[in-house]
N, CA and C atoms as a LAMMPS dump frame, in Angstrom:
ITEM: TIMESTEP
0
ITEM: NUMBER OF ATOMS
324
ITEM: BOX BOUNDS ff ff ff
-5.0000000000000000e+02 5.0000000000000000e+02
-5.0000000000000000e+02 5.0000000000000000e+02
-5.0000000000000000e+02 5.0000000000000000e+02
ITEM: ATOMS id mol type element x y z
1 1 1 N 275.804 -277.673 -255.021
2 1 2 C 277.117 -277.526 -254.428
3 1 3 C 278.075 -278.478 -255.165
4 2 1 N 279.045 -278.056 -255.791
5 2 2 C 280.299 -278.851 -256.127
6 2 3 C 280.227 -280.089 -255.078
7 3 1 N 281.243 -281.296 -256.109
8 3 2 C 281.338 -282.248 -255.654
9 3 3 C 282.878 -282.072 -254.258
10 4 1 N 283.93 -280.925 -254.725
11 4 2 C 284.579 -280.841 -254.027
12 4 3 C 284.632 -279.882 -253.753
13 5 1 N 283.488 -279.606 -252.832
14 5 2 C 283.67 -278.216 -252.198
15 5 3 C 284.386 -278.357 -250.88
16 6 1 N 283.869 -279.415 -250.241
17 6 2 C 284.759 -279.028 -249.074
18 6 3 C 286.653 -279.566 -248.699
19 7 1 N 287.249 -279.682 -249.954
20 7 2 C 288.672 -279.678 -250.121
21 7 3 C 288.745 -278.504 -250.732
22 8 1 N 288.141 -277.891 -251.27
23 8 2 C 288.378 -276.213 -251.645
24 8 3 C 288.183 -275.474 -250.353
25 9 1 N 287.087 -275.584 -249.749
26 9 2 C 287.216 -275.244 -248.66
27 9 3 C 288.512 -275.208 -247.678
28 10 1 N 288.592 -276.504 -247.449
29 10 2 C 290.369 -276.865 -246.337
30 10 3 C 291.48 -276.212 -247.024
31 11 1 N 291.937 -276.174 -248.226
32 11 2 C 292.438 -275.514 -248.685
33 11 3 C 292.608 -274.395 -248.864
34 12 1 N 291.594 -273.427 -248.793
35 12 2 C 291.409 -271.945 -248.824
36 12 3 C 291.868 -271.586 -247.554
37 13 1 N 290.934 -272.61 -246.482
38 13 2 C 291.601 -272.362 -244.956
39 13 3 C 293.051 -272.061 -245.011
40 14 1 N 293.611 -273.356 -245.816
41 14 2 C 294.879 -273.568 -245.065
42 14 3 C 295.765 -272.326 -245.652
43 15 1 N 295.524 -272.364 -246.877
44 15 2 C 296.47 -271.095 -247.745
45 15 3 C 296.009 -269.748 -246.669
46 16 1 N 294.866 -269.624 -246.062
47 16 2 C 294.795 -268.493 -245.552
48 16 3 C 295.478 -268.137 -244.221
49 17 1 N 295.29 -269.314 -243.515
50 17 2 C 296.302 -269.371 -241.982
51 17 3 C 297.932 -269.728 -242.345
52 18 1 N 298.367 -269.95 -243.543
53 18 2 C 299.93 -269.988 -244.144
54 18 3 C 300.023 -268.563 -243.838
55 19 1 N 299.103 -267.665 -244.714
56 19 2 C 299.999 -266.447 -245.03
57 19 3 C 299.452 -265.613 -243.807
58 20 1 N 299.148 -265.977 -242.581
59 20 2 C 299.029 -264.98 -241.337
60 20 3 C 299.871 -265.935 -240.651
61 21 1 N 300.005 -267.164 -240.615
62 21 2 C 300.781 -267.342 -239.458
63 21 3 C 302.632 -268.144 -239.839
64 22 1 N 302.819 -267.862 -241.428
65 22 2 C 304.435 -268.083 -241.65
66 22 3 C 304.943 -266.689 -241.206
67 23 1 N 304.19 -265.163 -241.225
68 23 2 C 305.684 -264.386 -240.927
69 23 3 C 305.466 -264.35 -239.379
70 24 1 N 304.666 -264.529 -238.727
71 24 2 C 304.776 -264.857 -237.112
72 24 3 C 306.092 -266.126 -236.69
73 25 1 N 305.761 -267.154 -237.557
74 25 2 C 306.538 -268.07 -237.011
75 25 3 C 308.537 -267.312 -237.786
76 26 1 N 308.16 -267.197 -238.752
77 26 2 C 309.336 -266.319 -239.478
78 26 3 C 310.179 -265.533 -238.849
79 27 1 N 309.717 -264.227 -238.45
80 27 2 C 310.182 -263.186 -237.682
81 27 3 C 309.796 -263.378 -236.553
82 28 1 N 311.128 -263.709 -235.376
83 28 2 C 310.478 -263.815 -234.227
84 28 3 C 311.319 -262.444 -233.792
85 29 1 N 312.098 -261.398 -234.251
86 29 2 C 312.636 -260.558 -233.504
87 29 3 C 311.719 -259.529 -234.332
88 30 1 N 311.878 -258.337 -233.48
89 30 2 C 311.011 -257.079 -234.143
90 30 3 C 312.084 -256.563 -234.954
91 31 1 N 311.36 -255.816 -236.03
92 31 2 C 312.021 -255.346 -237.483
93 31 3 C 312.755 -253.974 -236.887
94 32 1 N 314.043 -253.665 -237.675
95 32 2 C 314.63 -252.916 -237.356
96 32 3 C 314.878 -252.193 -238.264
97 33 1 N 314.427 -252.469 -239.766
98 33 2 C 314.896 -251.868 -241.062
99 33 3 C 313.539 -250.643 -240.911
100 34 1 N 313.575 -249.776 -240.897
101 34 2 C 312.802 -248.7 -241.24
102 34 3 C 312.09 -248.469 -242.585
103 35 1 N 312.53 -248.867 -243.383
104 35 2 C 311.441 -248.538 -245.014
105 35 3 C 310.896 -250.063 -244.933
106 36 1 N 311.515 -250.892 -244.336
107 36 2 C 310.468 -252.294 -244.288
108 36 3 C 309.244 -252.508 -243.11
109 37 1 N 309.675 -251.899 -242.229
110 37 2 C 308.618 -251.339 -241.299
111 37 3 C 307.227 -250.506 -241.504
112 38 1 N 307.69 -248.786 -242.567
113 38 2 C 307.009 -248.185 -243.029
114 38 3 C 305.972 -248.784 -244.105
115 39 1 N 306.953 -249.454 -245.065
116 39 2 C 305.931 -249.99 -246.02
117 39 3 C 305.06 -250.857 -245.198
118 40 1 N 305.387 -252.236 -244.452
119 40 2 C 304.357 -253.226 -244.196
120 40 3 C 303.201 -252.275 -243.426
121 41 1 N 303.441 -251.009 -242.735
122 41 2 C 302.739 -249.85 -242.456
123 41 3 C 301.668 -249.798 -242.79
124 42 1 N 302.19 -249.277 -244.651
125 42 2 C 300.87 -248.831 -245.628
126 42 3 C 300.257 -249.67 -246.501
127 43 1 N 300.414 -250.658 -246.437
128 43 2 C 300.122 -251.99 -247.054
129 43 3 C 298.609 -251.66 -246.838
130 44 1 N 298.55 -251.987 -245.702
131 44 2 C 296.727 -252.393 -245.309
132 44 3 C 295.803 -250.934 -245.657
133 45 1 N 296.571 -249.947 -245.724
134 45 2 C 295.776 -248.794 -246.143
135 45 3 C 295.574 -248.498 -247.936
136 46 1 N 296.979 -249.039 -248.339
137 46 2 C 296.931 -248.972 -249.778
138 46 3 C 296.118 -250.043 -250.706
139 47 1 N 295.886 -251.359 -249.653
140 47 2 C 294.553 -252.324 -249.859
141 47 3 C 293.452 -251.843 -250.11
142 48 1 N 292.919 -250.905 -249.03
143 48 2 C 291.878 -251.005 -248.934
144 48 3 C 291.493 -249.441 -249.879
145 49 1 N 291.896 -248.738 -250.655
146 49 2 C 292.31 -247.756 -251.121
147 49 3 C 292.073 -248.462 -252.728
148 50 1 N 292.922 -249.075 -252.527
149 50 2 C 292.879 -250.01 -254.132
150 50 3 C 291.315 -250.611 -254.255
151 51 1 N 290.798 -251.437 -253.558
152 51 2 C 289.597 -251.658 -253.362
153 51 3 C 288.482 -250.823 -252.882
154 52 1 N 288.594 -249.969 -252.559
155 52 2 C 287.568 -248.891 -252.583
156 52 3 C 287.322 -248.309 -253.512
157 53 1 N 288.221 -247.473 -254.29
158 53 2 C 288.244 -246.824 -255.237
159 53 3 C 287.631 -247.152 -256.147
160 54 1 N 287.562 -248.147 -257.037
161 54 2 C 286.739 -248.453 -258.173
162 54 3 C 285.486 -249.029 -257.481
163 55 1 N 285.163 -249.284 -256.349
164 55 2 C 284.068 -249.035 -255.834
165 55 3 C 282.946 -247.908 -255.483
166 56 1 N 284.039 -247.094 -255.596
167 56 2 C 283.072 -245.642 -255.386
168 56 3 C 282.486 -245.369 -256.935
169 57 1 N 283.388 -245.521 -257.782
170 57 2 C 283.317 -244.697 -259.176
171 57 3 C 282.27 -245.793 -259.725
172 58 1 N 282.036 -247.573 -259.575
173 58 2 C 281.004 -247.931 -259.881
174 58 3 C 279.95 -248.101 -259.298
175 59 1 N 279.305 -247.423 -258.446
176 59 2 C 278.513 -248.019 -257.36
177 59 3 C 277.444 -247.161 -257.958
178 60 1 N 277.158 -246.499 -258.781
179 60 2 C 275.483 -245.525 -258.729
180 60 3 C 275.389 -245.681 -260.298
181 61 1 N 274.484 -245.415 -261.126
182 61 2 C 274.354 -245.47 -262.18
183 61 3 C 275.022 -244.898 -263.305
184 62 1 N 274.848 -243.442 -262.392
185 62 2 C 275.418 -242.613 -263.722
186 62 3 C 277.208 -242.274 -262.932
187 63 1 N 278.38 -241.999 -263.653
188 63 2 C 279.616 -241.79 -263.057
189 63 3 C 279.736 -240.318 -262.706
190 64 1 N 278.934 -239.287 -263.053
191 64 2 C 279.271 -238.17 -262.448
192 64 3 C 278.541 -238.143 -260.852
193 65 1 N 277.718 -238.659 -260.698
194 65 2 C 277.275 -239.029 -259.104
195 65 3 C 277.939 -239.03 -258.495
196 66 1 N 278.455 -240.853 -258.986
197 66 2 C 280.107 -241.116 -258.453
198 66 3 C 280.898 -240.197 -257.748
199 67 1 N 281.509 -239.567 -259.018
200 67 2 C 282.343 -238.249 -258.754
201 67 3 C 282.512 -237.014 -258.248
202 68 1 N 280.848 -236.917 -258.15
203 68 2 C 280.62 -235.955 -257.002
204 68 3 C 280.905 -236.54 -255.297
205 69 1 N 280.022 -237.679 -255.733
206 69 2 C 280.435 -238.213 -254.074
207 69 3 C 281.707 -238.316 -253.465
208 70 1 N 282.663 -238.819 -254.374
209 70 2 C 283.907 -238.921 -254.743
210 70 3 C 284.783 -237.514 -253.717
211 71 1 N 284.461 -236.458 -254.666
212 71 2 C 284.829 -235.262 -254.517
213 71 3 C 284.305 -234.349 -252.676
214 72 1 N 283.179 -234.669 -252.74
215 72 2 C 282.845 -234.207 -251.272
216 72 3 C 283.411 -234.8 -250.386
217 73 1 N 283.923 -236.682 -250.006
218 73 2 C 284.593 -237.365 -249.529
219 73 3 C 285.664 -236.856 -249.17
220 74 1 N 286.575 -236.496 -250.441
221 74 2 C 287.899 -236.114 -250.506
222 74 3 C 288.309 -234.843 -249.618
223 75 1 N 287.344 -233.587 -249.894
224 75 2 C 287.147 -232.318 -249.374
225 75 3 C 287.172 -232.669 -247.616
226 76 1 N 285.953 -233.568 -247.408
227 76 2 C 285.614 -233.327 -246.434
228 76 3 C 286.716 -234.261 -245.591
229 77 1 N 286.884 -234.959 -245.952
230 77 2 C 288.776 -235.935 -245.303
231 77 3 C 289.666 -234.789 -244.778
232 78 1 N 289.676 -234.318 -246.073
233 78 2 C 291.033 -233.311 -245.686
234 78 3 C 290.424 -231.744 -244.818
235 79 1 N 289.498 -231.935 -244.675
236 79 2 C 289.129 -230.792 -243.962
237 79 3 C 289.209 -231.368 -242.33
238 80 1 N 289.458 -232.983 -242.32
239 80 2 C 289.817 -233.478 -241.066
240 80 3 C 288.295 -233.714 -240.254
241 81 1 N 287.095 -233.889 -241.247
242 81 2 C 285.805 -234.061 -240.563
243 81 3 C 285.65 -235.68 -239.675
244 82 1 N 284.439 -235.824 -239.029
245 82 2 C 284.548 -237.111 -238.774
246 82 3 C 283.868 -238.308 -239.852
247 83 1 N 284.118 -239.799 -239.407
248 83 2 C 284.036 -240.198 -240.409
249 83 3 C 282.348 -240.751 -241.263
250 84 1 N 282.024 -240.243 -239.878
251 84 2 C 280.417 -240.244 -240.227
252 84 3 C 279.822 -239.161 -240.613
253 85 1 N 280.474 -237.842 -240.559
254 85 2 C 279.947 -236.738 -241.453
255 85 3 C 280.496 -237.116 -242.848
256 86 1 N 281.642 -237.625 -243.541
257 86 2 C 282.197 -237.793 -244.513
258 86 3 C 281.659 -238.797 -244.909
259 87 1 N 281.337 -240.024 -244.746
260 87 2 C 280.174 -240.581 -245.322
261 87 3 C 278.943 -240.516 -245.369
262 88 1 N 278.199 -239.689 -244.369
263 88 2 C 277.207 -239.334 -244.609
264 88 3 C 276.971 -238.192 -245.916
265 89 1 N 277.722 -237.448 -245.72
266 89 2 C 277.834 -235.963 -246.974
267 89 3 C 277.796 -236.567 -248.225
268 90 1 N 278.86 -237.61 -248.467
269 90 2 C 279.612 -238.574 -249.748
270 90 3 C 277.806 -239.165 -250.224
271 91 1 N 277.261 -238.991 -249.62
272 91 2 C 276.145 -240.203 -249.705
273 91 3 C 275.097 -239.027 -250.121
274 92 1 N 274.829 -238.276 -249.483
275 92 2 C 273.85 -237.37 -249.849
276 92 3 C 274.384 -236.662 -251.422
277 93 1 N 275.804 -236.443 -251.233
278 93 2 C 276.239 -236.201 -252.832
279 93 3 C 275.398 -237.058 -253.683
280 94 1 N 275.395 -238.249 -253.471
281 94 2 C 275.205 -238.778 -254.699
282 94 3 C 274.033 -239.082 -255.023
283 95 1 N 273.072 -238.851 -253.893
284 95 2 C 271.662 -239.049 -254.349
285 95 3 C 271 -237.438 -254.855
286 96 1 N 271.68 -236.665 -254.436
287 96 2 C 271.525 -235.072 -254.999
288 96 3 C 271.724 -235.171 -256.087
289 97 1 N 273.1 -235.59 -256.548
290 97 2 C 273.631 -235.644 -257.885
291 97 3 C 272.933 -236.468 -259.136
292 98 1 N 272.433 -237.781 -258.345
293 98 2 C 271.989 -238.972 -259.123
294 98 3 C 270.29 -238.623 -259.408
295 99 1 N 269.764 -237.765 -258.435
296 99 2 C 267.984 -237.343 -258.706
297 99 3 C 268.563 -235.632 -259.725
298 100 1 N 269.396 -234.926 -259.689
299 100 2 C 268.977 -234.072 -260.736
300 100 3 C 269.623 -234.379 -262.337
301 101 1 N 271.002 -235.843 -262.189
302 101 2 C 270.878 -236.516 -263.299
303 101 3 C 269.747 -236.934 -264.138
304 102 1 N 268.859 -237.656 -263.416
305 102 2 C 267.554 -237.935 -264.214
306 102 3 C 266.857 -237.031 -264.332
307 103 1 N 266.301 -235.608 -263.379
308 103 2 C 265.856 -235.068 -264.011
309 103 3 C 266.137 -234.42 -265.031
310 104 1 N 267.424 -234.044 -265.117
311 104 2 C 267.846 -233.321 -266.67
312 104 3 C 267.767 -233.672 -267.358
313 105 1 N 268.043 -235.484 -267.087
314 105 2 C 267.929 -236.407 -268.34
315 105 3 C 266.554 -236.53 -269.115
316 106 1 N 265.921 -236.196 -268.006
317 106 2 C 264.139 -236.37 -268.8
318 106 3 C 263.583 -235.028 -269.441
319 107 1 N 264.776 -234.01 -268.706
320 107 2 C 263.874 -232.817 -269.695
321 107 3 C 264.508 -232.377 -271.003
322 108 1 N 265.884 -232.872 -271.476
323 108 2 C 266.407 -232.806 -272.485
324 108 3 C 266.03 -234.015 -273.539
């Protein structure tokens, strides 16, 4: 363990309770601007979107797996499924995809 780990530590704390609790103390009236409303909206969805994404496409060996899983996800979202059929499906994609990768790979 580092010699200063635990001032990295307090520090990480503190930078982390700054940026949740300055716009509380900041804004004490509710927002009235509408595109500043909307955006702080999609923030947390476009996070986790940004960080998913290149998570899906590296997560299995080969990238067409990926992309299958990828692709059934997408389908099955917009078909409005739930979210445990859509990850469950996404998942079976890719082990379908990822066992007849190798086998092709071994017979070519």
């Amino acid at each position: 363990m580092p010699e200063n780990y635990y001032s990295l530590l307090f520090v990480m704390a503190g930078v982390t309770y700054l940026v949740r609790m300055l716009p509380l103390a900041v804004l004490k009236r509710r927002l009235e601007n509408r595109f500043v409303r909307s955006l702080l909206l999609y923030i947390p969805y476009a996070v986790l979107g940004a960080m998913t994404f290149p998570a899906i496409l590296y997560s299995t060996q080969y990238m067409a797996a990926a992309a299958a899983g990828l692709v059934v996800a997408v389908v099955l979202a917009l078909l409005e499924k739930d979210l445990l059929v859509v990850a469950l499906s996404a998942c079976g994609a890719v082990v379908i995809a990822e066992a007849a990768l190798r086998y092709f790979g071994r017979m070519g």
